[in-house]
N, C-alpha and C positions, 0 to 999 in steps of 0.2 A: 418572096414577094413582100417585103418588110422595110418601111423607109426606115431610114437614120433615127428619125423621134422613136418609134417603135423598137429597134433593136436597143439605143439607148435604156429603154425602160428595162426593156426583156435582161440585157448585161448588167445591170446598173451593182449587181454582187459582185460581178468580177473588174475591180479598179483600172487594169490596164486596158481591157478590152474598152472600158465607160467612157475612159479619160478620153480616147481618138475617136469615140461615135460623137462627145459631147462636144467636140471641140468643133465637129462639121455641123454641129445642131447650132452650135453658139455662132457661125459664120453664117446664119441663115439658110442651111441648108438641107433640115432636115425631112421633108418633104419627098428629098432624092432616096430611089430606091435602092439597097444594097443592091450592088454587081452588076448596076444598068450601064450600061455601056456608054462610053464615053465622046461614041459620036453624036451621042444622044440629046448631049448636054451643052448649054451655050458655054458661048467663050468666058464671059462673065461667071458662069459657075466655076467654072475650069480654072477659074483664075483662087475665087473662094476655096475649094478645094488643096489647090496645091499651100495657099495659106492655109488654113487647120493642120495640114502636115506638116508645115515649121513649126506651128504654134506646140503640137504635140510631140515634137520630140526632144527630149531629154539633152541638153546641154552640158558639158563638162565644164564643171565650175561655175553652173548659173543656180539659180534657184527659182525651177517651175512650178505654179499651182494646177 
């Protein structure tokens, strides 16, 4: 029962884990609960979501922060 801001904090020692909570915090959406269901949430979210997963993943031959 722990939104994205929250877990954010709680990981914030483990980089990998921090890097993909912060990135859904930084799309506005931390608010949303870990592993609340996805019917749950508007399309709008849905859409911020699947952005934070491009934004967090590691690219070959790019240079992420």
């Amino acid at each position: 029962d722990m939104s994205f801001d929250e877990a954010a904090e709680f990981f914030s020692e483990y980089p990998k884990i921090a890097k993909i909570l912060n990135t859904v915090c930084d799309v506005g959406l931390g608010y949303l609960k870990l592993g609340q269901p996805s019917p749950t949430i508007s399309g709008g979210e849905a859409q911020r979501i699947k952005l934070s997963k491009e934004i967090s993943k590691k690219r070959h031959g790019e240079y992420t922060t």
